[in-house]
C-alpha positions in Angstrom: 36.1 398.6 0.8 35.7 395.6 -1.7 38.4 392.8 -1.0 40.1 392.6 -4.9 43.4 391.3 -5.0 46.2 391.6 -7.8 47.0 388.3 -9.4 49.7 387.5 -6.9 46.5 387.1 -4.3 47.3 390.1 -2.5 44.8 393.0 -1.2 45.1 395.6 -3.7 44.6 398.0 -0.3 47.0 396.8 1.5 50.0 398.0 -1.4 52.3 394.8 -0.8 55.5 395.7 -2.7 54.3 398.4 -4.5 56.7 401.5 -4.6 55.5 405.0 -4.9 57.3 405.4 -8.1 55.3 402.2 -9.3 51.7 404.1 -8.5 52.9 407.3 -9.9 54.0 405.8 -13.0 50.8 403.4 -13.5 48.6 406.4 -12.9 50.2 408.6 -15.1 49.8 406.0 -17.8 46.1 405.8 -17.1 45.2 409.4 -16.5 47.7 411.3 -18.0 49.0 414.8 -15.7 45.9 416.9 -16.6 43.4 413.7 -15.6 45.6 413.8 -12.3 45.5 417.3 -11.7 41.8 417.2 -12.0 40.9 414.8 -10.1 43.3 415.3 -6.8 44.3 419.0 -7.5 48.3 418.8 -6.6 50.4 421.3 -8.1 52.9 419.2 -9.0 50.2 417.7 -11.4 49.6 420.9 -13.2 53.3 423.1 -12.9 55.8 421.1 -15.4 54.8 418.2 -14.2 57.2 415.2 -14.4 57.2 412.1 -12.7 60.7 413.1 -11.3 59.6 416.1 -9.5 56.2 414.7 -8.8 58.2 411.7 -6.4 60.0 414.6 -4.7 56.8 416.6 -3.8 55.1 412.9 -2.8 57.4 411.5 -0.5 57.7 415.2 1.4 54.3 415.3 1.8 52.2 412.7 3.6 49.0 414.0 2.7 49.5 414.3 -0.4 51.2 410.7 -1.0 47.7 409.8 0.9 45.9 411.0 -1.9 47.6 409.6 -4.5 47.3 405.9 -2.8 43.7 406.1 -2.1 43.4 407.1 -5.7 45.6 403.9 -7.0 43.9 401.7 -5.1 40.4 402.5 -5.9 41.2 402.5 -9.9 43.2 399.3 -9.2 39.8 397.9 -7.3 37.6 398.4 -10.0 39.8 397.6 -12.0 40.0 393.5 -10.8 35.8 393.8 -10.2 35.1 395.2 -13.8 33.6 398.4 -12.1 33.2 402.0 -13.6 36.8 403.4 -13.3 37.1 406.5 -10.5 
């Protein structure tokens, strides 16, 4: 995996300081519940969705939570290296 950092310097893989809440809410921005739903396939993405009950599910479920990480931190990577977006 590329070494990007956010512009406090840190590795955008290694999530310093950044909540759950914080990735949920930036990815919902930038894909909107159906773009979530389709590309990681969570229920909570695609029955009445809300950010609310979308936490619950997320921090029950490791797996899950997994998923929704990996998927922050790729869009966040190509984000900083002006890559295709996942």
């Amino acid at each position: 995996m590329s070494e990007a950092r956010d512009a406090n310097g840190h590795l955008i893989r290694e999530l310093h300081g950044v909540t759950l809440a914080i990735i949920l809410e930036y990815l919902v921005a930038h894909y909107g519940f159906p773009g979530l739903d389709e590309r990681l396939r969570l229920n909570c993405f695609a029955v009445d969705p809300s950010v609310k009950s979308s936490l619950t599910f997320l921090r029950r479920t490791a797996w899950a939570r997994a998923k929704v990480e990996d998927l922050y931190v790729r869009l966040r990577t190509a984000e900083a290296l002006g890559q295709s977006l996942p």
